[in-house]
mmCIF file of the N, C-alpha and C atoms, coordinates in Angstrom:
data_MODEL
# 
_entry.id   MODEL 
# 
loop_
_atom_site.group_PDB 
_atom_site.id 
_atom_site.type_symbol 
_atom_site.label_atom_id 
_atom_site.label_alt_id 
_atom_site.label_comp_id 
_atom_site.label_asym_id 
_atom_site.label_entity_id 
_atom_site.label_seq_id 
_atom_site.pdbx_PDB_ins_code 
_atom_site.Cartn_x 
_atom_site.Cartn_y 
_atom_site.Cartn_z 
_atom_site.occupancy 
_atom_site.B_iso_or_equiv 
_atom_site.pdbx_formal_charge 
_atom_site.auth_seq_id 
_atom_site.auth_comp_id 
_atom_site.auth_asym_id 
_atom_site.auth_atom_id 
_atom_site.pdbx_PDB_model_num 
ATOM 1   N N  . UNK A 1 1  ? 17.725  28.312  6.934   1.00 0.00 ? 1  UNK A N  1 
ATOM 2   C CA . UNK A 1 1  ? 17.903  27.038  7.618   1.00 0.00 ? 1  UNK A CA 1 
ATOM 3   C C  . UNK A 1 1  ? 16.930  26.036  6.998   1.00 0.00 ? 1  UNK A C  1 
ATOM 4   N N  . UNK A 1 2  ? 17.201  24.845  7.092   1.00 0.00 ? 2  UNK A N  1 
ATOM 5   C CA . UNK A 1 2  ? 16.391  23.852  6.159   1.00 0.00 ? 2  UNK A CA 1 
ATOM 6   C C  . UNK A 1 2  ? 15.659  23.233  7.187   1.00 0.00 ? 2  UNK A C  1 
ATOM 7   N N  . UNK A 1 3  ? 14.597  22.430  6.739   1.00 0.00 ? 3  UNK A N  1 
ATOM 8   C CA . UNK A 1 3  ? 13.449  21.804  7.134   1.00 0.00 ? 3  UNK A CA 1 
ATOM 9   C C  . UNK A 1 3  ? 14.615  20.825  8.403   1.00 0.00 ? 3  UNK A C  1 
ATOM 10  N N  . UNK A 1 4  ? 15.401  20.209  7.600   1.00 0.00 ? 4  UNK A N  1 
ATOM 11  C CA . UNK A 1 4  ? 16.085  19.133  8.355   1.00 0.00 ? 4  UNK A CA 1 
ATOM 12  C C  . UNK A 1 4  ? 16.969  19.781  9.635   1.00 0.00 ? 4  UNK A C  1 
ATOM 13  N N  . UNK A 1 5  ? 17.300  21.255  9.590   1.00 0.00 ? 5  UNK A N  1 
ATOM 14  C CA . UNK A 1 5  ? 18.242  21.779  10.351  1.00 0.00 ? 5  UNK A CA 1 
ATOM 15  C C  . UNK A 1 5  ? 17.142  22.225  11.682  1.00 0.00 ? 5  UNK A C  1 
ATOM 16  N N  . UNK A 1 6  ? 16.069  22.812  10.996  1.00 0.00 ? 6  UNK A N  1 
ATOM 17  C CA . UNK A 1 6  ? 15.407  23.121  12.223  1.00 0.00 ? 6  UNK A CA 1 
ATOM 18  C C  . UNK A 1 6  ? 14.654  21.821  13.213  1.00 0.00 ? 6  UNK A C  1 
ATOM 19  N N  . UNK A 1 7  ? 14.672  20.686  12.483  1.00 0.00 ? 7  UNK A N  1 
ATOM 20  C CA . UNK A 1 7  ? 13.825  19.819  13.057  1.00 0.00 ? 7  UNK A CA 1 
ATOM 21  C C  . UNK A 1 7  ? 14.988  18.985  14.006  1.00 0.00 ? 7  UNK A C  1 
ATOM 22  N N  . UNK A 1 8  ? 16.693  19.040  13.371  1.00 0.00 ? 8  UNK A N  1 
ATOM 23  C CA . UNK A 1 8  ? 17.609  18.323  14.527  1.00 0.00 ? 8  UNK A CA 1 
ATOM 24  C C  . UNK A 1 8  ? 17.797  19.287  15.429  1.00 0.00 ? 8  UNK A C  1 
ATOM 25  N N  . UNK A 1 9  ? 17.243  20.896  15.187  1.00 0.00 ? 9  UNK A N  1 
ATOM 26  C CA . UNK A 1 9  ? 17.683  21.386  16.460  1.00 0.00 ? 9  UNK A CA 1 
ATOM 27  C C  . UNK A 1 9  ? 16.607  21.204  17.225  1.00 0.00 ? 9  UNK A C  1 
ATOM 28  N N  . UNK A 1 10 ? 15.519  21.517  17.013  1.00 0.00 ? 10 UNK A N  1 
ATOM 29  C CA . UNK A 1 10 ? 14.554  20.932  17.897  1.00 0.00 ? 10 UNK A CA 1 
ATOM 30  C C  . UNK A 1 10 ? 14.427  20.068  18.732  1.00 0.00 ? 10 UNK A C  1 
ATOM 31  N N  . UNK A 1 11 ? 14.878  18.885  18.423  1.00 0.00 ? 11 UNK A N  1 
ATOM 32  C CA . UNK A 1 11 ? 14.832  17.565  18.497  1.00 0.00 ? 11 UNK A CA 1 
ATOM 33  C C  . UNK A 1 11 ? 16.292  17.264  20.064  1.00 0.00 ? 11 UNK A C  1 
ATOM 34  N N  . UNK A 1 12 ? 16.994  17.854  19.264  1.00 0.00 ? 12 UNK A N  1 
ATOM 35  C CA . UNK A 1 12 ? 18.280  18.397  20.260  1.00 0.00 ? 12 UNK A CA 1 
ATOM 36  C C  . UNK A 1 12 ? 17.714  19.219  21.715  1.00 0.00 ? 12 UNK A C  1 
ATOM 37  N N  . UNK A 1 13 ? 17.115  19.899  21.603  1.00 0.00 ? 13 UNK A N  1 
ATOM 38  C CA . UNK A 1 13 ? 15.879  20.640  22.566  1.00 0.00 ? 13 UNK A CA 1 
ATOM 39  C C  . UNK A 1 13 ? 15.109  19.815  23.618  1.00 0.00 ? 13 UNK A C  1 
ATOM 40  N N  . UNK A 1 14 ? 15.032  18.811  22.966  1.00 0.00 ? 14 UNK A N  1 
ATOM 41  C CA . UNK A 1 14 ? 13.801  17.900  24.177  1.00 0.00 ? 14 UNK A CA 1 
ATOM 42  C C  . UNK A 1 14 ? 14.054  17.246  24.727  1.00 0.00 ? 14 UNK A C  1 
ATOM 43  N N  . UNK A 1 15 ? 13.482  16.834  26.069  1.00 0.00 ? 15 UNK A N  1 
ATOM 44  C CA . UNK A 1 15 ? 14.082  16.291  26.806  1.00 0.00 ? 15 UNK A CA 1 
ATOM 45  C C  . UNK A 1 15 ? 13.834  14.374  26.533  1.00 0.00 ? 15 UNK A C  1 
ATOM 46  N N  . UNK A 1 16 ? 14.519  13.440  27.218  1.00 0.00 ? 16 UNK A N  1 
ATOM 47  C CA . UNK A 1 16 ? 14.489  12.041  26.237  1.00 0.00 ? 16 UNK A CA 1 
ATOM 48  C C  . UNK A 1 16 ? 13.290  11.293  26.636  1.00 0.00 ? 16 UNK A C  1 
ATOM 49  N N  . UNK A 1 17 ? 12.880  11.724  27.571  1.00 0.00 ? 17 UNK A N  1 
ATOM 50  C CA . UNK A 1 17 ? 11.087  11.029  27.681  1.00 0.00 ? 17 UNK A CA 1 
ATOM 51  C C  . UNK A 1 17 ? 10.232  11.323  26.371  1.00 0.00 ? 17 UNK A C  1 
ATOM 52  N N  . UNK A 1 18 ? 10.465  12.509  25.993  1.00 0.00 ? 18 UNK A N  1 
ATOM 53  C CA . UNK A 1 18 ? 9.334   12.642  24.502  1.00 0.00 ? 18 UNK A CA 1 
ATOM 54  C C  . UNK A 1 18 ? 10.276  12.249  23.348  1.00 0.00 ? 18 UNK A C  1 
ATOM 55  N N  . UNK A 1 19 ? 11.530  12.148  23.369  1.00 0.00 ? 19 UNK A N  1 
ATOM 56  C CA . UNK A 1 19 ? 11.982  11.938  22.121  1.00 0.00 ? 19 UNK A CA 1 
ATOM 57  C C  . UNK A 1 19 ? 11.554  10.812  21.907  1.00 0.00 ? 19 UNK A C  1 
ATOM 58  N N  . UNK A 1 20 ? 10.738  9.745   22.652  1.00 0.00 ? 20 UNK A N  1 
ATOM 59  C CA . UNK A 1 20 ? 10.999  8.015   22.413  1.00 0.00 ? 20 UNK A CA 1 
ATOM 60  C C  . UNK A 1 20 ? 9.576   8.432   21.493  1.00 0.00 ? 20 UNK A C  1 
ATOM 61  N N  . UNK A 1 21 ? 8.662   8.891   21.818  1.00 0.00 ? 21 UNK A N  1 
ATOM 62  C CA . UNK A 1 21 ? 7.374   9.793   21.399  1.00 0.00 ? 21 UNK A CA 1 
ATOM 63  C C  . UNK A 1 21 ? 8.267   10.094  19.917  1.00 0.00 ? 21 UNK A C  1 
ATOM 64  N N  . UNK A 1 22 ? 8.639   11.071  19.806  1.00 0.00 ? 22 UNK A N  1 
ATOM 65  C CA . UNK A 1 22 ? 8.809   11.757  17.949  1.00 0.00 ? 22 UNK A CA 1 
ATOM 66  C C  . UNK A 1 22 ? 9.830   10.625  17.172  1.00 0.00 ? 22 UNK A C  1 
ATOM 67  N N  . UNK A 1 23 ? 10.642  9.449   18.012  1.00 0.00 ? 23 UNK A N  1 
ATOM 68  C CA . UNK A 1 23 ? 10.823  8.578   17.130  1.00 0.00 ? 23 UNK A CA 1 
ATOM 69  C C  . UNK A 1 23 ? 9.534   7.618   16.671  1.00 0.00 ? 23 UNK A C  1 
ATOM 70  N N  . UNK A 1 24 ? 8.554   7.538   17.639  1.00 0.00 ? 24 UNK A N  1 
ATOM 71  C CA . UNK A 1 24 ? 7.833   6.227   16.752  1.00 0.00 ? 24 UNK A CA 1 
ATOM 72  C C  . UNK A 1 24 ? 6.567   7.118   16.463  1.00 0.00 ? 24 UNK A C  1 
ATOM 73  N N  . UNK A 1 25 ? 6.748   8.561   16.073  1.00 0.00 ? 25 UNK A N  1 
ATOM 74  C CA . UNK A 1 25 ? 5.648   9.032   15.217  1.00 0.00 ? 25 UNK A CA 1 
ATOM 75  C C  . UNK A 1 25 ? 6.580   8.866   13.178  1.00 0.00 ? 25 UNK A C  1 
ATOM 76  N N  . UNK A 1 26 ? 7.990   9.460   13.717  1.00 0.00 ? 26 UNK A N  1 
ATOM 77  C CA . UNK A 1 26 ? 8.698   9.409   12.517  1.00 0.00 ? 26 UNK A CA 1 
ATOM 78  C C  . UNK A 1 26 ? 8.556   7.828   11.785  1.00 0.00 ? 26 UNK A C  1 
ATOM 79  N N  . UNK A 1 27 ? 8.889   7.310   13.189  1.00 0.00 ? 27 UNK A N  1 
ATOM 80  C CA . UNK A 1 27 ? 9.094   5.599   12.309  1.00 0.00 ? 27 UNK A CA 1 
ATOM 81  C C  . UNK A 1 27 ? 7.261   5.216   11.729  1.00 0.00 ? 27 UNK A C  1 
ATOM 82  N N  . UNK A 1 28 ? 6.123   5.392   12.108  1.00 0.00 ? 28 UNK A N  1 
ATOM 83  C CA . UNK A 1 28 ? 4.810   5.354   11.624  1.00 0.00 ? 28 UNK A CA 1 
ATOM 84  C C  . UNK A 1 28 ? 4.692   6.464   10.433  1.00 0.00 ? 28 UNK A C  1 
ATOM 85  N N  . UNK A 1 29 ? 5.500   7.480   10.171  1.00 0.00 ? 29 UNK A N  1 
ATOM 86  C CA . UNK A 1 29 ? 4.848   8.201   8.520   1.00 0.00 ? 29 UNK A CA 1 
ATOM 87  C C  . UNK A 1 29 ? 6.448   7.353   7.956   1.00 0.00 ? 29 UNK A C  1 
ATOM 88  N N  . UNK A 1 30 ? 7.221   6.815   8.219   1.00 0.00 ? 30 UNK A N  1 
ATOM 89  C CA . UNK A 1 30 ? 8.251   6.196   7.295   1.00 0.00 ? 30 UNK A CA 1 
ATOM 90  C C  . UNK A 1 30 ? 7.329   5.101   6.453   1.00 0.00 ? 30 UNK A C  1 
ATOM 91  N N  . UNK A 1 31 ? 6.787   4.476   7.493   1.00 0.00 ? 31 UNK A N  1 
ATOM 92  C CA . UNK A 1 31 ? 5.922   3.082   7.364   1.00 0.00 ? 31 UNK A CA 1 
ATOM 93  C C  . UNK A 1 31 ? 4.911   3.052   6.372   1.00 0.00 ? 31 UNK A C  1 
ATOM 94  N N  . UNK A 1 32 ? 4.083   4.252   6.969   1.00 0.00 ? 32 UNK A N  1 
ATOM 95  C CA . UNK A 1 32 ? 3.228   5.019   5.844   1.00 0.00 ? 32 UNK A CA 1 
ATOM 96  C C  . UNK A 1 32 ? 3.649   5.269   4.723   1.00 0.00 ? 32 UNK A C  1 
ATOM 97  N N  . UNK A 1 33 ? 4.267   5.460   4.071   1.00 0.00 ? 33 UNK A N  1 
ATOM 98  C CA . UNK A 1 33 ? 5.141   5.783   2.798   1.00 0.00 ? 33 UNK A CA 1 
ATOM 99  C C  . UNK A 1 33 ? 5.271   4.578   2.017   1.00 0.00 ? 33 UNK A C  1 
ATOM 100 N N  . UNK A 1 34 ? 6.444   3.562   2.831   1.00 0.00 ? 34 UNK A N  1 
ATOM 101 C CA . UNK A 1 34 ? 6.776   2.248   2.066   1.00 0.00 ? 34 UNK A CA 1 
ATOM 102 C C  . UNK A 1 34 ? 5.275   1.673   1.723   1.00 0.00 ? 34 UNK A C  1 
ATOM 103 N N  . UNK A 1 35 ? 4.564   1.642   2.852   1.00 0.00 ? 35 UNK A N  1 
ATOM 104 C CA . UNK A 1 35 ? 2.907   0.720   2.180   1.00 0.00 ? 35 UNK A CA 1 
ATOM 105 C C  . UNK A 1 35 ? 2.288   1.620   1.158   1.00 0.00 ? 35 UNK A C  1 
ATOM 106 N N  . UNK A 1 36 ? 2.325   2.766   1.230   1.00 0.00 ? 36 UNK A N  1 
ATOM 107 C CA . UNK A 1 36 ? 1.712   3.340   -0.054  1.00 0.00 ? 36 UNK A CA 1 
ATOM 108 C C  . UNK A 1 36 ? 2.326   3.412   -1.207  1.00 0.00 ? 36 UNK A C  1 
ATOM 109 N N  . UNK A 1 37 ? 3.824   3.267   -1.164  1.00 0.00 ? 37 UNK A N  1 
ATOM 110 C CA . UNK A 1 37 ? 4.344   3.142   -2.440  1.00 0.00 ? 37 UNK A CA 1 
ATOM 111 C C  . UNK A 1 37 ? 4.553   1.377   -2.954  1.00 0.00 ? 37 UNK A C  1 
ATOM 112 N N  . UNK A 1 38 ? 4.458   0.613   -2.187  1.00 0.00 ? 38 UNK A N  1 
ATOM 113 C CA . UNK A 1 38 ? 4.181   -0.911  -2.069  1.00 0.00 ? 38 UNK A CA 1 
ATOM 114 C C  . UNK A 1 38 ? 3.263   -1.248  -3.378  1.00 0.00 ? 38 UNK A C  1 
ATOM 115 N N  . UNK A 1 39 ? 3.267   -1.878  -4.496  1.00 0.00 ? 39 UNK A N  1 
ATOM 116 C CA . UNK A 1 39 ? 2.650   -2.567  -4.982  1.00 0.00 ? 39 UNK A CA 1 
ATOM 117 C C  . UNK A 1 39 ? 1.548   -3.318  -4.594  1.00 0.00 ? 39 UNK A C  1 
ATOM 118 N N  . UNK A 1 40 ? 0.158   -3.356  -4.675  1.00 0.00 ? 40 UNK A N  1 
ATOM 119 C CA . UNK A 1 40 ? -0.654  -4.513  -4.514  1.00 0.00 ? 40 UNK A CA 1 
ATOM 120 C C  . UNK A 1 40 ? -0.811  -5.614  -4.871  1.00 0.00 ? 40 UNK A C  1 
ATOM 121 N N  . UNK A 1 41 ? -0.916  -6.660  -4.278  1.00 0.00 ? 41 UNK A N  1 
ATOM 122 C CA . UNK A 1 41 ? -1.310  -8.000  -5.032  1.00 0.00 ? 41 UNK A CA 1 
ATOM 123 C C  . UNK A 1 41 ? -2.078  -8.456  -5.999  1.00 0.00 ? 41 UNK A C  1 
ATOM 124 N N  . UNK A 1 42 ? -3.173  -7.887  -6.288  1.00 0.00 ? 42 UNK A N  1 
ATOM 125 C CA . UNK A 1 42 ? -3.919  -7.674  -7.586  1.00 0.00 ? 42 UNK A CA 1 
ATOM 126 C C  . UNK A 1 42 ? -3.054  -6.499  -8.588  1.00 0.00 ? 42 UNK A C  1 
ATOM 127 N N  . UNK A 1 43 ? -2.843  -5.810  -8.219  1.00 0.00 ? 43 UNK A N  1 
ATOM 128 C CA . UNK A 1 43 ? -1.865  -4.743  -9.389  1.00 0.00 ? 43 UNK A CA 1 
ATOM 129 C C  . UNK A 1 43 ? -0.585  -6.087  -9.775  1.00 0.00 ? 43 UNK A C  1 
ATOM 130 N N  . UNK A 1 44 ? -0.406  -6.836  -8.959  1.00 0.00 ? 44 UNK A N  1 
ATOM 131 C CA . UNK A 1 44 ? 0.989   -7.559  -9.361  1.00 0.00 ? 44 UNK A CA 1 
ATOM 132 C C  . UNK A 1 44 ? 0.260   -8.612  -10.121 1.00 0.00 ? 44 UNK A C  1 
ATOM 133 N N  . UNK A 1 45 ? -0.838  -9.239  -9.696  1.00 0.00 ? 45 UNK A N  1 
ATOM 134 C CA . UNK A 1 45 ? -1.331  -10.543 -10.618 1.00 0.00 ? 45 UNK A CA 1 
ATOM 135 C C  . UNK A 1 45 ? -1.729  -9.996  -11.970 1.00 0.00 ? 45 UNK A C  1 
ATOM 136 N N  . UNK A 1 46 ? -2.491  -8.736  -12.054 1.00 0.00 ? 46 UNK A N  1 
ATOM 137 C CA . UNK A 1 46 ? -3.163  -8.117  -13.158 1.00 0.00 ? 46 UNK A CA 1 
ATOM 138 C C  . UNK A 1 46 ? -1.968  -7.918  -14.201 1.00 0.00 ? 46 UNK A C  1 
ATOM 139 N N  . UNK A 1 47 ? -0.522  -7.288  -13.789 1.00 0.00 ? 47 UNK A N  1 
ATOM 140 C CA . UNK A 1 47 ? 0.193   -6.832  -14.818 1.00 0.00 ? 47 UNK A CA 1 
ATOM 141 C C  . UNK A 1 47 ? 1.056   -8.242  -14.848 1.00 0.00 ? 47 UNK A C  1 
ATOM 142 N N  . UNK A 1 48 ? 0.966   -9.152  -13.935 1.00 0.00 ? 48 UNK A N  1 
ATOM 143 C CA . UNK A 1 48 ? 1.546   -10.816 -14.647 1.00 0.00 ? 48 UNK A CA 1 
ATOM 144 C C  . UNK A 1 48 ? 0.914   -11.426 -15.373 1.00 0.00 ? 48 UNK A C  1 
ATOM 145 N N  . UNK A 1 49 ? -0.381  -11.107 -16.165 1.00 0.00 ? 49 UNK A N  1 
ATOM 146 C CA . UNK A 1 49 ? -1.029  -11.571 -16.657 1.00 0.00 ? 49 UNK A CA 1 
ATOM 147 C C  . UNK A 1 49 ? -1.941  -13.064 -16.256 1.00 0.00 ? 49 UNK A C  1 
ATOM 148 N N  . UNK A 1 50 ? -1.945  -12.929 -14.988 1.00 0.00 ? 50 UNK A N  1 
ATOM 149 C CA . UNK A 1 50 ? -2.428  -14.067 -14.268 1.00 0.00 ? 50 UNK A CA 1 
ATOM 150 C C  . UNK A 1 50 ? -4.117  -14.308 -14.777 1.00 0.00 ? 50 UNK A C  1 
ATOM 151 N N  . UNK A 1 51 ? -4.724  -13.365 -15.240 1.00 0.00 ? 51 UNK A N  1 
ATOM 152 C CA . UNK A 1 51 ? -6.175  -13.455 -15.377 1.00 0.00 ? 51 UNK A CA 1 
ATOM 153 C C  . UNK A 1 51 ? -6.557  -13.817 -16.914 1.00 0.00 ? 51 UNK A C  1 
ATOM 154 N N  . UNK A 1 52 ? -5.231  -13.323 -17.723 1.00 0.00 ? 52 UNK A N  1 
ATOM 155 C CA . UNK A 1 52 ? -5.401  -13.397 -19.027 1.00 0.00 ? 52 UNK A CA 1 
ATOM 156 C C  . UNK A 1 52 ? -6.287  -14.302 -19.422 1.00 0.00 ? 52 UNK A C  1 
ATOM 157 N N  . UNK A 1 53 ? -6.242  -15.296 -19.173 1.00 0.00 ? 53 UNK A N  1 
ATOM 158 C CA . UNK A 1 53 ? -7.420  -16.537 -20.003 1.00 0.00 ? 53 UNK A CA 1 
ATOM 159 C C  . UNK A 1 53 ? -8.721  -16.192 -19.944 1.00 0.00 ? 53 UNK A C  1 
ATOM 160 N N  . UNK A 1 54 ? -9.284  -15.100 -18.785 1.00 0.00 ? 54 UNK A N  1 
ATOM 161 C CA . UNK A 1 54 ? -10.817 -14.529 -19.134 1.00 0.00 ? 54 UNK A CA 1 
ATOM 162 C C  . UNK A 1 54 ? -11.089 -14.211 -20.375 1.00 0.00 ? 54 UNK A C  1 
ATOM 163 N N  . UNK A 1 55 ? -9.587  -13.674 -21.387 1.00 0.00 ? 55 UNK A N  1 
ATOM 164 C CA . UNK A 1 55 ? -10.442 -12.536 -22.567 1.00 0.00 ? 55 UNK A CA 1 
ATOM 165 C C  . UNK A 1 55 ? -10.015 -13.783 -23.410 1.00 0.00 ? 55 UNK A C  1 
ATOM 166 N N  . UNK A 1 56 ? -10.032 -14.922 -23.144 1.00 0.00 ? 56 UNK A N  1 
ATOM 167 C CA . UNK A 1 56 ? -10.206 -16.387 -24.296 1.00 0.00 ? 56 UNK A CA 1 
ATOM 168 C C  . UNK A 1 56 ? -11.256 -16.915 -24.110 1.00 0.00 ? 56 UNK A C  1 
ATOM 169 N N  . UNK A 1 57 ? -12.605 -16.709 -25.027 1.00 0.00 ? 57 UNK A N  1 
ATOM 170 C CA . UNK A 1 57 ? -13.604 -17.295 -24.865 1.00 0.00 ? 57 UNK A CA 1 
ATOM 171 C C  . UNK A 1 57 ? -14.155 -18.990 -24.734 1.00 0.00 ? 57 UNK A C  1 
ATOM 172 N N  . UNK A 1 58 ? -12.747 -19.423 -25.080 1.00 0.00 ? 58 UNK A N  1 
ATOM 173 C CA . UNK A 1 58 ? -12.898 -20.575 -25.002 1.00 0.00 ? 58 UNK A CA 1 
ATOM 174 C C  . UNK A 1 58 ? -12.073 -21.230 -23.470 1.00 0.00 ? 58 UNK A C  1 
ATOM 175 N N  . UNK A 1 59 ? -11.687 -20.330 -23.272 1.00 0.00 ? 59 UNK A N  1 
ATOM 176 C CA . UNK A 1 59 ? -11.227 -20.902 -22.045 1.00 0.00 ? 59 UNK A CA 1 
ATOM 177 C C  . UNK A 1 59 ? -11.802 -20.329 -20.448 1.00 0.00 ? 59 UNK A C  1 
ATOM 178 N N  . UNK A 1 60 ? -12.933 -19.749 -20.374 1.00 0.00 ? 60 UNK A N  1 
ATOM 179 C CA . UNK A 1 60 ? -13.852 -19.594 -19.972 1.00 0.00 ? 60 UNK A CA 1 
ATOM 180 C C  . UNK A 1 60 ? -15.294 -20.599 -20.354 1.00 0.00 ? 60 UNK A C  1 
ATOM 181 N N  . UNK A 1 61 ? -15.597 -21.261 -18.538 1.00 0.00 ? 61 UNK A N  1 
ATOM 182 C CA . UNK A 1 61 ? -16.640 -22.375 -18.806 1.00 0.00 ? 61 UNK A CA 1 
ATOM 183 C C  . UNK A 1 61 ? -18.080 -21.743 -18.771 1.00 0.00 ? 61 UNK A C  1 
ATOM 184 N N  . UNK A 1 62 ? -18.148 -20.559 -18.115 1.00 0.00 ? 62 UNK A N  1 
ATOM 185 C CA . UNK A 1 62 ? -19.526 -20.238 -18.056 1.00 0.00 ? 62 UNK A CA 1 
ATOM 186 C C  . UNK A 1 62 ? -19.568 -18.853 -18.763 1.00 0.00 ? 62 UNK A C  1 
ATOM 187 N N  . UNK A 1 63 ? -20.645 -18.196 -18.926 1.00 0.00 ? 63 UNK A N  1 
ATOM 188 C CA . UNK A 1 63 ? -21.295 -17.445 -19.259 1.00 0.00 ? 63 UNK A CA 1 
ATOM 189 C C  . UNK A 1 63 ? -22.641 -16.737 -18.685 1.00 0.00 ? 63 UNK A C  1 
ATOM 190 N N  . UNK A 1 64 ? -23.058 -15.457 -19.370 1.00 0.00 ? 64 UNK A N  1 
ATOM 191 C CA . UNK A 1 64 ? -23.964 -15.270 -18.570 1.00 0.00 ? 64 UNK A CA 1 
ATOM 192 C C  . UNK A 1 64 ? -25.367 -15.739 -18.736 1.00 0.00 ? 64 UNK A C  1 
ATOM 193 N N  . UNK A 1 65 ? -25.506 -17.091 -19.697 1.00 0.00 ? 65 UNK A N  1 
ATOM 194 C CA . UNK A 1 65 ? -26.812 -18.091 -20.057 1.00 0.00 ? 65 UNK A CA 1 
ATOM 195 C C  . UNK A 1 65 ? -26.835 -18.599 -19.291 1.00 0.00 ? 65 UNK A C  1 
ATOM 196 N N  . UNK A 1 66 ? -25.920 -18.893 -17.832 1.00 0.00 ? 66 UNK A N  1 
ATOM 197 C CA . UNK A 1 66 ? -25.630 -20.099 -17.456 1.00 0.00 ? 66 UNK A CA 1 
ATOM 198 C C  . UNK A 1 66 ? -26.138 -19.690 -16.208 1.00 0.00 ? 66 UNK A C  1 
ATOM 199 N N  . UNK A 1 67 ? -26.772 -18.440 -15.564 1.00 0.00 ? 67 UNK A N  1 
ATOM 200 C CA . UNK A 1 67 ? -26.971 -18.010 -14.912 1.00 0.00 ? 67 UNK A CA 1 
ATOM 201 C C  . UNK A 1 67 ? -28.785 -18.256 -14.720 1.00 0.00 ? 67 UNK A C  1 
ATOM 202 N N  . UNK A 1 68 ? -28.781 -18.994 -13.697 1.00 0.00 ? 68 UNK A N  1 
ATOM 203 C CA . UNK A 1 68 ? -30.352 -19.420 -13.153 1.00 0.00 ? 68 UNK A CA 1 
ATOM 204 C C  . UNK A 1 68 ? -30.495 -18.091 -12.965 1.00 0.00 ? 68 UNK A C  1 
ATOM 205 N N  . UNK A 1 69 ? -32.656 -17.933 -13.102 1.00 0.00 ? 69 UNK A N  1 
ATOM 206 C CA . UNK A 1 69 ? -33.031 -17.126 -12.250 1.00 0.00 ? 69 UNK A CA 1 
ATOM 207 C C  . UNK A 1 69 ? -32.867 -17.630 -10.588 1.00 0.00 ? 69 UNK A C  1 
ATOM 208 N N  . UNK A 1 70 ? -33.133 -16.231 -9.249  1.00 0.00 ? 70 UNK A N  1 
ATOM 209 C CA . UNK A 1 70 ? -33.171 -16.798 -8.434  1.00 0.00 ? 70 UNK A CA 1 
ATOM 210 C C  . UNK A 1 70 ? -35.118 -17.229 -8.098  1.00 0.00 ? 70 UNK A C  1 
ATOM 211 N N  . UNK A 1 71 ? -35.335 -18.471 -7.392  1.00 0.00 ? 71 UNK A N  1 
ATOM 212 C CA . UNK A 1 71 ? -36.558 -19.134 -7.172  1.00 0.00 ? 71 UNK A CA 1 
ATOM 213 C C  . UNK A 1 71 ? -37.195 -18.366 -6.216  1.00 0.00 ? 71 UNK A C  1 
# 
């Protein structure tokens, strides 16, 4: 019997006060999943090349000369 067969018979088993319970544990690891397989916003700017102009030295205004001691 498969993972999926034993878990609809189970499920078939309980009474409907807890089933509202094992739907919104299922629907929270669904959720879990999509955000971890979700792209980040820095992973998306980094591979759009949004930062690129750092590794152009000329298009970068400061440096690290430019850096006071602190007083």
């Amino acid at each position: 019997m498969s993972v999926k067969e034993r878990l609809l018979k189970e499920i078939e088993s309980l009474p409907e006060e807890i089933l509202e319970e094992v739907f919104d544990f299922v629907a929270f690891v669904r959720r879990r999943r999509v955000q971890a397989e979700a792209p980040r916003w820095s992973d998306l700017a980094l591979r759009a090349g949004s930062f690129d102009f750092w590794n152009d030295p000329d298009e970068v205004d400061y440096s690290l000369d430019d850096i006071k001691p602190e007083r």
